[in-house]
VMD Tcl script that builds the backbone (N, CA, C; Angstrom):
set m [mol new atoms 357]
animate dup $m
set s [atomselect $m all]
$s set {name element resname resid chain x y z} {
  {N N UNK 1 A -11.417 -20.395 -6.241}
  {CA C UNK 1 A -10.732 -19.121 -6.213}
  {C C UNK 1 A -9.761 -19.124 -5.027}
  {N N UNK 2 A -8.701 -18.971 -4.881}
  {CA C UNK 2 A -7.166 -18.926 -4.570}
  {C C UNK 2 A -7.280 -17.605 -3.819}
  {N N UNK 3 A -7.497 -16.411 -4.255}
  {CA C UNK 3 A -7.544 -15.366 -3.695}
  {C C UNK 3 A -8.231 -14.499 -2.611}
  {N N UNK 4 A -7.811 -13.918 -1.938}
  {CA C UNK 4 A -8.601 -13.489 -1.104}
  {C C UNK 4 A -9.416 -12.517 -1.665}
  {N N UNK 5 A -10.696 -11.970 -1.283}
  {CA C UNK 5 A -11.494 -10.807 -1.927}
  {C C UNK 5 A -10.958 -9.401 -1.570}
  {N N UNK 6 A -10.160 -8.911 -0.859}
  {CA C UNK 6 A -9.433 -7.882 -0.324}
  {C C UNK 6 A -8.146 -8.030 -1.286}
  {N N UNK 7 A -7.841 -9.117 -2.154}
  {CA C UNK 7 A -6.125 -9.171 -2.293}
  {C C UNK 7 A -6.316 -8.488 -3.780}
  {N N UNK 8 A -5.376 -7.403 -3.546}
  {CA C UNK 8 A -5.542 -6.838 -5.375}
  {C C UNK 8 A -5.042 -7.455 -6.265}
  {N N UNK 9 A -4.763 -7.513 -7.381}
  {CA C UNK 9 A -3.724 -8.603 -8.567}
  {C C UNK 9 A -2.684 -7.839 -8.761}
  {N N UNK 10 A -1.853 -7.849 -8.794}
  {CA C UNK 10 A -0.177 -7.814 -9.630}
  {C C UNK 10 A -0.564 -7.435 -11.019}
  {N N UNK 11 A -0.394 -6.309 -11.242}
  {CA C UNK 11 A -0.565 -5.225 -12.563}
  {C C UNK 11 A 0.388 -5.748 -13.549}
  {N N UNK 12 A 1.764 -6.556 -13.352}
  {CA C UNK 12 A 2.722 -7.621 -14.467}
  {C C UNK 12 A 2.479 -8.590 -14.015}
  {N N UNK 13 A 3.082 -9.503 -15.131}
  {CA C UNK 13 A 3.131 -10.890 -14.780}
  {C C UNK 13 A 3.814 -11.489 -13.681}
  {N N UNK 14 A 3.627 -12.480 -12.780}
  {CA C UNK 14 A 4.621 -12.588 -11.758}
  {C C UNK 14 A 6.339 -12.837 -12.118}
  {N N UNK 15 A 6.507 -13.525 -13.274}
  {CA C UNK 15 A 7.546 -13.395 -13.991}
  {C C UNK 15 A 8.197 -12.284 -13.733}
  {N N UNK 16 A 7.807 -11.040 -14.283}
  {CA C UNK 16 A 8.066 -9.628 -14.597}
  {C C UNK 16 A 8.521 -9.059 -13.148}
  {N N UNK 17 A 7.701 -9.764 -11.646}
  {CA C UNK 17 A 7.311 -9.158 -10.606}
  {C C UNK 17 A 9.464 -9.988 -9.974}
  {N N UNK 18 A 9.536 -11.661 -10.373}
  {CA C UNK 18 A 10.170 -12.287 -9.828}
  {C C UNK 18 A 11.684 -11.251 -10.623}
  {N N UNK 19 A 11.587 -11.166 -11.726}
  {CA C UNK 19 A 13.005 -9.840 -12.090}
  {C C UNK 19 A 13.382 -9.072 -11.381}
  {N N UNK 20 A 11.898 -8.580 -10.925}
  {CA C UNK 20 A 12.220 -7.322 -9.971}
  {C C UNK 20 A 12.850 -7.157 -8.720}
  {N N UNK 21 A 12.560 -8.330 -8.256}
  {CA C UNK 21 A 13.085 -8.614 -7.605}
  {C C UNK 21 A 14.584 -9.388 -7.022}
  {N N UNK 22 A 15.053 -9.844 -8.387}
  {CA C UNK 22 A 16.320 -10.358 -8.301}
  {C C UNK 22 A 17.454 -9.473 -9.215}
  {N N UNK 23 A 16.904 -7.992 -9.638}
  {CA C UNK 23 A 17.416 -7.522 -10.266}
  {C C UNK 23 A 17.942 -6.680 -9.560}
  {N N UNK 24 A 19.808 -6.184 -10.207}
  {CA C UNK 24 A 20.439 -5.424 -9.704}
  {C C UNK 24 A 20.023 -3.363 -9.878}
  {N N UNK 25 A 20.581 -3.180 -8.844}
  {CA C UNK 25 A 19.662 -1.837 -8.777}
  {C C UNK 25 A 19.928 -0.792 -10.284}
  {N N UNK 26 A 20.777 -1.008 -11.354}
  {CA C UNK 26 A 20.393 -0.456 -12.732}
  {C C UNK 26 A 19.555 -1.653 -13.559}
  {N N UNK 27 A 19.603 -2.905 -12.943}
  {CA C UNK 27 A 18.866 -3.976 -13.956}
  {C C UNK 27 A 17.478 -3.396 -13.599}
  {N N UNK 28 A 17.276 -3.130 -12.745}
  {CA C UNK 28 A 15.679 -2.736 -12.225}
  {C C UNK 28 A 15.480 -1.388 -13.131}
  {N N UNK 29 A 16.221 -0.424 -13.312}
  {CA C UNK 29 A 15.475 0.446 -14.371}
  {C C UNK 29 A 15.430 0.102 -15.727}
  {N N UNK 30 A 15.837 -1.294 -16.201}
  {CA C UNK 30 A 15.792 -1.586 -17.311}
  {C C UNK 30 A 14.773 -2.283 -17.836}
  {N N UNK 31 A 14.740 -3.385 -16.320}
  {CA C UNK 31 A 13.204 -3.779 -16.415}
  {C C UNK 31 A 11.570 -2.952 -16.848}
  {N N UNK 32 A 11.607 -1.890 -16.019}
  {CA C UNK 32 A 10.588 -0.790 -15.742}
  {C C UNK 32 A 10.256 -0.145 -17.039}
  {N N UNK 33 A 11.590 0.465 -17.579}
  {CA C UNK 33 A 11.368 0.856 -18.923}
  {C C UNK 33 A 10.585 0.791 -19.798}
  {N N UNK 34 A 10.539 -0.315 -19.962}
  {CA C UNK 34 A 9.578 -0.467 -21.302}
  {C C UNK 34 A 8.054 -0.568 -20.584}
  {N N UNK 35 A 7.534 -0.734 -19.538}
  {CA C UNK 35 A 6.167 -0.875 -18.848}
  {C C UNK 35 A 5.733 0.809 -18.757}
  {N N UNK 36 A 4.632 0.592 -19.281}
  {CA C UNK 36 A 3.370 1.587 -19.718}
  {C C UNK 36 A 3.449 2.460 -18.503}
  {N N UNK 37 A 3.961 3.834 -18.404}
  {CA C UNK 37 A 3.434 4.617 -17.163}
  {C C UNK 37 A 2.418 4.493 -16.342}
  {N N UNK 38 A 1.047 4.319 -16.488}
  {CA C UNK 38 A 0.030 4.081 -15.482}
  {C C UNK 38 A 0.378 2.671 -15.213}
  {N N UNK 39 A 0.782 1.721 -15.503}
  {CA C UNK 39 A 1.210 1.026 -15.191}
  {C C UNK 39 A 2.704 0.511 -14.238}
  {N N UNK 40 A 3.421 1.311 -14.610}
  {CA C UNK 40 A 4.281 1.391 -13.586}
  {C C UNK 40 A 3.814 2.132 -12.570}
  {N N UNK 41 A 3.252 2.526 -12.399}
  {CA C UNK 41 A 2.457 3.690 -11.423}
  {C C UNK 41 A 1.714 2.602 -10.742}
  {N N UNK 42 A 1.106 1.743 -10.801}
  {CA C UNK 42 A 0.219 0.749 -10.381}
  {C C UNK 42 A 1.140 -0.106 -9.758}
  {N N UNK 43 A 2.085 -0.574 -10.629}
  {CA C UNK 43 A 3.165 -1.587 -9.927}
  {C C UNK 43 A 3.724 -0.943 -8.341}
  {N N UNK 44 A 4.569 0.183 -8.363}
  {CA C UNK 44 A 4.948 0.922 -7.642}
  {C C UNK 44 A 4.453 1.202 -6.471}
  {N N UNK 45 A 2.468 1.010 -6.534}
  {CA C UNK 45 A 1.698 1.159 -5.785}
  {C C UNK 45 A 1.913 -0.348 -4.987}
  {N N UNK 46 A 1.543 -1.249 -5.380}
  {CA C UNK 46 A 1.457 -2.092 -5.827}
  {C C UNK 46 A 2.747 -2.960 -4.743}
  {N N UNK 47 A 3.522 -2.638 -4.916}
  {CA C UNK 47 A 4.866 -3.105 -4.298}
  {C C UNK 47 A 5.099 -2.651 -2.679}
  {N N UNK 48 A 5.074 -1.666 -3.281}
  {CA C UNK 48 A 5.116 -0.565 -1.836}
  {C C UNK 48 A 4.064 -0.644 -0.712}
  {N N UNK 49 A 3.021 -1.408 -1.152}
  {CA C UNK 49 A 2.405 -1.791 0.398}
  {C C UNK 49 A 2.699 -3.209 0.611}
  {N N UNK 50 A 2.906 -3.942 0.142}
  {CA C UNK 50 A 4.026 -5.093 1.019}
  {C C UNK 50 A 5.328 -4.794 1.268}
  {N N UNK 51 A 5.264 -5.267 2.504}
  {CA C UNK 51 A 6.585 -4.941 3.063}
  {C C UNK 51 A 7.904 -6.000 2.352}
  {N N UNK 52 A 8.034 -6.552 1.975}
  {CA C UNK 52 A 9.036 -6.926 1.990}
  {C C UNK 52 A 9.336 -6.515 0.431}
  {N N UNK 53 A 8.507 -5.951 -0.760}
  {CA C UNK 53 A 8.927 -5.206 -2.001}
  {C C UNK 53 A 8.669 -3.740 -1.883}
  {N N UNK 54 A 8.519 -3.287 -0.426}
  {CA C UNK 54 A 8.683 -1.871 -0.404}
  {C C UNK 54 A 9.775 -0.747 -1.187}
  {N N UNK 55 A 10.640 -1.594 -0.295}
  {CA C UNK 55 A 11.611 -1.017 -1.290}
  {C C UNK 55 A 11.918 -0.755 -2.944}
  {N N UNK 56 A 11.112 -1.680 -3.342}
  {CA C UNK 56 A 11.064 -1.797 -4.568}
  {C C UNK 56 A 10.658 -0.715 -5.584}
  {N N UNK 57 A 9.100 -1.030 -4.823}
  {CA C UNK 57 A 7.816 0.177 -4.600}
  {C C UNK 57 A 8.827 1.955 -4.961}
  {N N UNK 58 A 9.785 2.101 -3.954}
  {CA C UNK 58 A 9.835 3.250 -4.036}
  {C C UNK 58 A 10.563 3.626 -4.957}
  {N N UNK 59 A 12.038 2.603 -5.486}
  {CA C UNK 59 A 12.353 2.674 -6.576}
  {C C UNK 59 A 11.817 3.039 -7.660}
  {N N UNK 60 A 10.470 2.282 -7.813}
  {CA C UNK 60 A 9.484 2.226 -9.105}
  {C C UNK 60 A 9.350 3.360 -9.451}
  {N N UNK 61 A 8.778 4.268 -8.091}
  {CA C UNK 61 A 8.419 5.204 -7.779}
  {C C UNK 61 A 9.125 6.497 -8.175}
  {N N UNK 62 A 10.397 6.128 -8.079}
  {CA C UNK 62 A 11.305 7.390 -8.709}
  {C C UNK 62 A 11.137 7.420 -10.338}
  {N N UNK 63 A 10.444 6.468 -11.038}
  {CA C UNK 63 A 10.662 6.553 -12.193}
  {C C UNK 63 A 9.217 6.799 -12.752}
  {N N UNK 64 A 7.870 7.400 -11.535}
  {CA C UNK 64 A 6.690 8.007 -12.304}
  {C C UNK 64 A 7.167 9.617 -11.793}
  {N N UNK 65 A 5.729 9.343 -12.708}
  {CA C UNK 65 A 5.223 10.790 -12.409}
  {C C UNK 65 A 3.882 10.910 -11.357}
  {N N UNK 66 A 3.855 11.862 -10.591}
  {CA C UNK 66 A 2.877 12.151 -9.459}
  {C C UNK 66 A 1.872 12.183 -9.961}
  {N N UNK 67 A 1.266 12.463 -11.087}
  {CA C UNK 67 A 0.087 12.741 -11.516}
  {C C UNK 67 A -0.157 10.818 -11.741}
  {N N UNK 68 A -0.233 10.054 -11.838}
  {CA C UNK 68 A -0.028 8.766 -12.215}
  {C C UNK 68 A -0.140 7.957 -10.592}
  {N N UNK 69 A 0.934 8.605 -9.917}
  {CA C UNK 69 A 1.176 7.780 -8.612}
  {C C UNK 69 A -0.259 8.043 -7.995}
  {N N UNK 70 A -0.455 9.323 -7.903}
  {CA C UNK 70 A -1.995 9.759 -7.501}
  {C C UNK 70 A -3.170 9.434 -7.628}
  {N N UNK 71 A -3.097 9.495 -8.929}
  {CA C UNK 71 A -4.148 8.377 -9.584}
  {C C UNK 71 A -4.502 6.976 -8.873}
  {N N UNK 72 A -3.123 6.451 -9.000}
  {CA C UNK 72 A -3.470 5.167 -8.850}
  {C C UNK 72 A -3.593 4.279 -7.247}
  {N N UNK 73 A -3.093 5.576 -6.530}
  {CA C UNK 73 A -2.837 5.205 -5.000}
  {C C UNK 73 A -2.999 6.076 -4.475}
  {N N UNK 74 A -3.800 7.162 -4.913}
  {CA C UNK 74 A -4.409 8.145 -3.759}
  {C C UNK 74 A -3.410 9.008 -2.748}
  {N N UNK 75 A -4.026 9.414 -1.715}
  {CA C UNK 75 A -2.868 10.073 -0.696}
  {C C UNK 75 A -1.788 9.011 -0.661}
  {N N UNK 76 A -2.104 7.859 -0.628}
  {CA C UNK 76 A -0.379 6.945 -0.155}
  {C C UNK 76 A 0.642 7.110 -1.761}
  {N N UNK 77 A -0.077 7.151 -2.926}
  {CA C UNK 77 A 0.816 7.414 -3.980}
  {C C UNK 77 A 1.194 8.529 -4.270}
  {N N UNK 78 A 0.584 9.669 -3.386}
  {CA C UNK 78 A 1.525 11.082 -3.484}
  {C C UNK 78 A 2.299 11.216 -2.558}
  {N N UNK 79 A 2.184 10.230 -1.200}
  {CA C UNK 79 A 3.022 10.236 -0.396}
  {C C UNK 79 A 4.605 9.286 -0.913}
  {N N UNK 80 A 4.080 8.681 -1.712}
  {CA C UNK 80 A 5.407 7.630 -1.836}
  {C C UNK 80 A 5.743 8.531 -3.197}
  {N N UNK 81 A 5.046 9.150 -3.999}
  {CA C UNK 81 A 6.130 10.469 -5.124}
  {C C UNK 81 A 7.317 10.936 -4.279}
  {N N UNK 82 A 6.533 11.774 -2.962}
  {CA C UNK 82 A 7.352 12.649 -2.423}
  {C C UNK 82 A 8.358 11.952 -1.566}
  {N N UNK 83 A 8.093 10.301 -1.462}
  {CA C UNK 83 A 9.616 10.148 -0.442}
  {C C UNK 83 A 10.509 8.848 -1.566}
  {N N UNK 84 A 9.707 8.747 -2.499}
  {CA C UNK 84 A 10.823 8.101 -3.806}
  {C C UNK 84 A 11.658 9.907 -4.308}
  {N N UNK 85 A 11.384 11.354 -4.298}
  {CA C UNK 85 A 11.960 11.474 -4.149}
  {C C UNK 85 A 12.782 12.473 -3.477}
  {N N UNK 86 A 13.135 12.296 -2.085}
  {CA C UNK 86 A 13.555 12.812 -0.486}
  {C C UNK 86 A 14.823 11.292 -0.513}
  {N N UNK 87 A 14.456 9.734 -0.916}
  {CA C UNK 87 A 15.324 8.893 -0.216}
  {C C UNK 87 A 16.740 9.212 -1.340}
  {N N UNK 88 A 17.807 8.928 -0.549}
  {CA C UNK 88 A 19.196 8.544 -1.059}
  {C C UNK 88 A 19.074 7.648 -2.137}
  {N N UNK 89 A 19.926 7.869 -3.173}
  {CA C UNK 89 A 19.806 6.594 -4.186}
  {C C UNK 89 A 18.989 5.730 -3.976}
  {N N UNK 90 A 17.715 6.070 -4.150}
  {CA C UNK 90 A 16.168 5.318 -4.118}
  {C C UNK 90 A 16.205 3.712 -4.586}
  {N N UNK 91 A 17.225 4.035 -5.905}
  {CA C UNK 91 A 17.387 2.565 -6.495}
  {C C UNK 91 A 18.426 1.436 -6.173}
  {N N UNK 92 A 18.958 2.416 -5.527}
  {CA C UNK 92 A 20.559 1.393 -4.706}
  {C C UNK 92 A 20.579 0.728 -3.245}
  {N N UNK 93 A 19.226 1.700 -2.772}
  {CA C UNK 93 A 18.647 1.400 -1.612}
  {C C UNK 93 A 17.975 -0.095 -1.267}
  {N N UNK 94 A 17.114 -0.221 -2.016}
  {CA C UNK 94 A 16.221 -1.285 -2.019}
  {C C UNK 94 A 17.587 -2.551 -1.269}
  {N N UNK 95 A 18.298 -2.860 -2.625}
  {CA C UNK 95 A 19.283 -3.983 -2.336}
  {C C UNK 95 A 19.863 -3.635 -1.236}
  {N N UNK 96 A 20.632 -2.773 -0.653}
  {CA C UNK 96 A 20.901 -2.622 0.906}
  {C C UNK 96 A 20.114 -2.553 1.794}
  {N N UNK 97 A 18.554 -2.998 1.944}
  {CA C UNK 97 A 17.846 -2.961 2.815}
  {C C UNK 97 A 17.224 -3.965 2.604}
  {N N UNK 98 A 17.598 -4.712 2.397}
  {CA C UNK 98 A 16.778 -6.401 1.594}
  {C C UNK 98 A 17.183 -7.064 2.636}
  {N N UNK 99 A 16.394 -7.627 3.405}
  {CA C UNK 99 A 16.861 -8.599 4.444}
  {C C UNK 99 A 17.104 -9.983 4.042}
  {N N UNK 100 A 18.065 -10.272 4.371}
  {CA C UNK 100 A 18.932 -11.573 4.574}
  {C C UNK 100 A 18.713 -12.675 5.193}
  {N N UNK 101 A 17.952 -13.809 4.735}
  {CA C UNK 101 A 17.595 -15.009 4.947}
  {C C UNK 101 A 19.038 -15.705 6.058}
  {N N UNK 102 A 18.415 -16.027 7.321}
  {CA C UNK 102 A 19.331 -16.435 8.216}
  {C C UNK 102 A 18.547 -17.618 8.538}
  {N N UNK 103 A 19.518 -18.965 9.107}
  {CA C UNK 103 A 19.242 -19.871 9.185}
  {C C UNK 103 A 19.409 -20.410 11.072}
  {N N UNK 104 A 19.024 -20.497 11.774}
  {CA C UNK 104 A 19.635 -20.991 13.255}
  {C C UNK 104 A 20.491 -22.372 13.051}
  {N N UNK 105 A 21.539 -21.813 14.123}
  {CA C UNK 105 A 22.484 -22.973 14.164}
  {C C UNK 105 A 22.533 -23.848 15.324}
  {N N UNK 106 A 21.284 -23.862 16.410}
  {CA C UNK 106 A 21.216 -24.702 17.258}
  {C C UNK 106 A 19.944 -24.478 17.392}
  {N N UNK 107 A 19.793 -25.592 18.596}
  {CA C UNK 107 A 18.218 -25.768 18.575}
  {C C UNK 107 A 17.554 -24.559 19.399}
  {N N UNK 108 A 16.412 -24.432 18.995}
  {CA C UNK 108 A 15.458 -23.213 19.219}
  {C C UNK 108 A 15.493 -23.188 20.922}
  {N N UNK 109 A 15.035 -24.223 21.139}
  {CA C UNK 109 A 14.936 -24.713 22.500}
  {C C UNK 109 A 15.339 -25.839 23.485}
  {N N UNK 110 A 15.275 -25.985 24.638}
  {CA C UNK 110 A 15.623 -27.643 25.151}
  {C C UNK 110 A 14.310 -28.318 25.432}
  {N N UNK 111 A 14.238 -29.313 24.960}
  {CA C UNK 111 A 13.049 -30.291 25.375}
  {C C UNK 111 A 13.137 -31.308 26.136}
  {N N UNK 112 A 12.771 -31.088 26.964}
  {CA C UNK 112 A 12.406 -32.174 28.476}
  {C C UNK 112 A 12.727 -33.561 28.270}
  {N N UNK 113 A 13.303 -34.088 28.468}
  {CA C UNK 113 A 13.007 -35.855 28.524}
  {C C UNK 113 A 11.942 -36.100 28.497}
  {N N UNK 114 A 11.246 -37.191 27.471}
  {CA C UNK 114 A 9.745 -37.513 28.232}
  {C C UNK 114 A 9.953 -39.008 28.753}
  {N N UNK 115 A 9.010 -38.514 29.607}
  {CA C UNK 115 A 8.983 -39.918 30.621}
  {C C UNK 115 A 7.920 -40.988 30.633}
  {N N UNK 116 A 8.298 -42.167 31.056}
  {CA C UNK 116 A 7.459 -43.161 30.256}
  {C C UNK 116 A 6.440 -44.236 31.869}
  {N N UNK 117 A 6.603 -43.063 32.724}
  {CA C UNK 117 A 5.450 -43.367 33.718}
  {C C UNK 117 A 4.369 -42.743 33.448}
  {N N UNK 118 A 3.410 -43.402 33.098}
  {CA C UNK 118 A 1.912 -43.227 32.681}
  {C C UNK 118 A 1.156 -44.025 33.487}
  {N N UNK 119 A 1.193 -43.490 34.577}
  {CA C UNK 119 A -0.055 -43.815 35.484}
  {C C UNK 119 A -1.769 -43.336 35.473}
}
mol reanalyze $m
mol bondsrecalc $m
mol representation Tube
mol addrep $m
């Protein structure tokens, strides 16, 4: 077993999960669409406590219903109803807050000469 006993499963397929993530912010409500309300409700949950598909999460989020988000995530899924919807274009957001893979262009650090007296 691969998993940790704390780690919940991914309510879609990771397939479904990898769209979501490379999808443009109307491709993402197209995706969602057709997925079962308590189920998007789960995803949404689901997303939104990792940080780096948070954003996602809240998107999702604009497209349940509270009774669902609640359900499925308790106080944090009525909290994320009410700020999927309080945020600015919830769904346009995500992609402008997606951090950007940067690469360094010199070395991290300087490393010493090593020296070859071994006494």
């Amino acid at each position: 077993m691969d998993r940790q006993i704390n780690e919940e499963p991914c309510p879609v397929p990771e397939s479904v999960l990898g769209q979501l993530y490379r999808a443009s912010p109307h491709g993402l409500i197209d995706i969602i669409e057709p997925v079962p309300p308590d189920v998007r409700a789960m995803l949404a949950v689901y997303c939104y406590r990792r940080a780096h598909l948070a954003n996602i999460g809240l998107a999702i989020a604009a497209n349940c219903d509270e009774a669902n988000l609640s359900w499925h995530g308790g106080n944090l899924g009525a909290d994320l109803f009410m700020k999927s919807r309080t945020a600015e274009t919830v769904s346009e957001s995500f992609h402008a807050q997606r951090r950007k893979v940067t690469l360094s262009r010199g070395p991290i650090r300087e490393l010493a000469p090593l020296e070859d007296n071994l006494v």
